[in-house]
N, C-alpha and C positions, 0 to 999 in steps of 0.2 A: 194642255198648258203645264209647263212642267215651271215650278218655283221653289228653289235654294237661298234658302238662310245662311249666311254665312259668318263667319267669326270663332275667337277663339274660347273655349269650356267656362263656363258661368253668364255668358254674355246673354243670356234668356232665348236661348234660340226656340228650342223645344217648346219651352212656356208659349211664345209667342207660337208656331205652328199648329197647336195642339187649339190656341185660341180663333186660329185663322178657320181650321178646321171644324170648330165651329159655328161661327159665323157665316160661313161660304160651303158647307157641305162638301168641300173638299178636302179629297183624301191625306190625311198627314201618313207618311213615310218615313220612321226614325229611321235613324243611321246611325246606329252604334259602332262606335269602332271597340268596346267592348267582348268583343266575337273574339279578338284576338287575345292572345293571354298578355296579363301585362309586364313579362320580362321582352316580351317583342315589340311590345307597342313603340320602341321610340328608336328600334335598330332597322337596317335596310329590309328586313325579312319581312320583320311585323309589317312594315308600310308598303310593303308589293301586296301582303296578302289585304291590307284591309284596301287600298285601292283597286284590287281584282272584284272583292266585294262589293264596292261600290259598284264599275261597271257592271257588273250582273245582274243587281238590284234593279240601278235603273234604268238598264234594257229591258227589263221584266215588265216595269210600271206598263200599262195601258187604258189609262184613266186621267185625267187631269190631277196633278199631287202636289203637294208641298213637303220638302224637308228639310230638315234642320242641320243637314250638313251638303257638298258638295266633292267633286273630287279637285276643285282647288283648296278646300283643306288636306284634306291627304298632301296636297304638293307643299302649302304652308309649313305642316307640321314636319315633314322631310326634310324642305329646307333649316328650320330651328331646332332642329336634332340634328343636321347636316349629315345626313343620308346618303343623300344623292348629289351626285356632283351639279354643277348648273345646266351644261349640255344636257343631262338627262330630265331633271326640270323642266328645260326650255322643251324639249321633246314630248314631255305627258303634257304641258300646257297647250300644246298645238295641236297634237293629238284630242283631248278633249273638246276642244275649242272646236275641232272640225266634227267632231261626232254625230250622233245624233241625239246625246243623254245631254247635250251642254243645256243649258237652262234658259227657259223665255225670257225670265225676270230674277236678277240676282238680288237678293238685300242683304249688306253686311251691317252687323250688332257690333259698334266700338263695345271696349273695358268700358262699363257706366257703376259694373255695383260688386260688391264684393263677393268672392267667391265663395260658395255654399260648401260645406262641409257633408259629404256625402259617402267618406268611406275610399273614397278612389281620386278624387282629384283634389287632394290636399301633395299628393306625389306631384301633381301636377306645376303646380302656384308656382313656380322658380322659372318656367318657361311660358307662362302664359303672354308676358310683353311680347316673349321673342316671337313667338304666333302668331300674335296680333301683327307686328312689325313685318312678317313674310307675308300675310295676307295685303299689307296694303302694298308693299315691293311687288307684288302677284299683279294685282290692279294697276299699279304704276306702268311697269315696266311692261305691259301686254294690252295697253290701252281697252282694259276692263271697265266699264264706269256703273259699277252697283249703284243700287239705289240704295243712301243710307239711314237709316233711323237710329233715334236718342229719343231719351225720355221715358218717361215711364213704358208698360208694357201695355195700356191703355191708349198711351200717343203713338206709341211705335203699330199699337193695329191699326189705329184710323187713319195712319197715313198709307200703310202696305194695304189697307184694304181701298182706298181712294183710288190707288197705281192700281191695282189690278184691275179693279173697277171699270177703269178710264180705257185701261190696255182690250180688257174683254168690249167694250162699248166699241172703240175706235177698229176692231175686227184683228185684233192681237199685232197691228204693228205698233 
């Protein structure tokens, strides 16, 4: 079973994964888009190379896992740096969506808390609405239906671990 956190930088994705992981003994997966340098991170280049990383990654997995990103952020973040034009958009979204890395179980983290100061994504803060905004146009417009959680990072486990729960019970459909 493969399960994607999704949302955009301070939304607890990781905190949450890292907690999932230990509750469920499964595997957390970061996905740093870190890898890349951050003069590339928000131009067409950076985001070929860290969406290539991604697929590689999690073709690799062979385990049940959880991560804290997806390669519908990679198209988010594309789209809100406008990257790539939509045709090519529309293109990795189907492409992913037919793969074999697309994800059992999506949950997307709305903006709920302020952004942490960490050395790197204070660069970031100016674009984070627009992120959030392409991830739910992503969902909209490609009949995506994540499963969402709010609330503390205590509510947000007990419901993602409820869904999984229910999904591994019920034989993963």
């Amino acid at each position: 079973m493969l399960i994607c956190l999704i949302g955009t930088g301070g939304t607890g994705k990781s905190t949450l994964a890292r907690r999932v992981e230990e509750e469920l003994r499964i595997k957390y997966v970061p996905t740093p888009t870190r890898k890349v340098p951050a003069e590339l991170r928000c131009t067409e280049v950076g985001q070929r190379m860290v969406l290539q990383h991604y697929y590689e990654m999690f073709e690799s997995l062979t385990e049940d896992s959880i991560c804290d990103r997806s390669v519908l952020d990679v198209i988010a973040y594309s789209m809100a740096y406008e990257c790539w034009d939509k045709e090519e958009i529309q293109r990795e979204i189907e492409r992913y969506k037919e793969s074999s890395i697309y994800p059992d179980l999506i949950f997307y983290l709305p903006i709920e808390f302020p952004m942490k100061s960490d050395g790197d994504r204070e660069t970031f803060e100016a674009k984070r609405i627009a992120v959030d905004e392409a991830i739910m146009e992503i969902f909209y417009c490609n009949n995506i239906v994540p499963f969402v959680l709010r609330g503390t990072v205590e509510e947000r486990l007990d419901i993602l671990l409820s869904i999984i729960k229910c999904k591994s019970a019920c034989g993963g459909d």
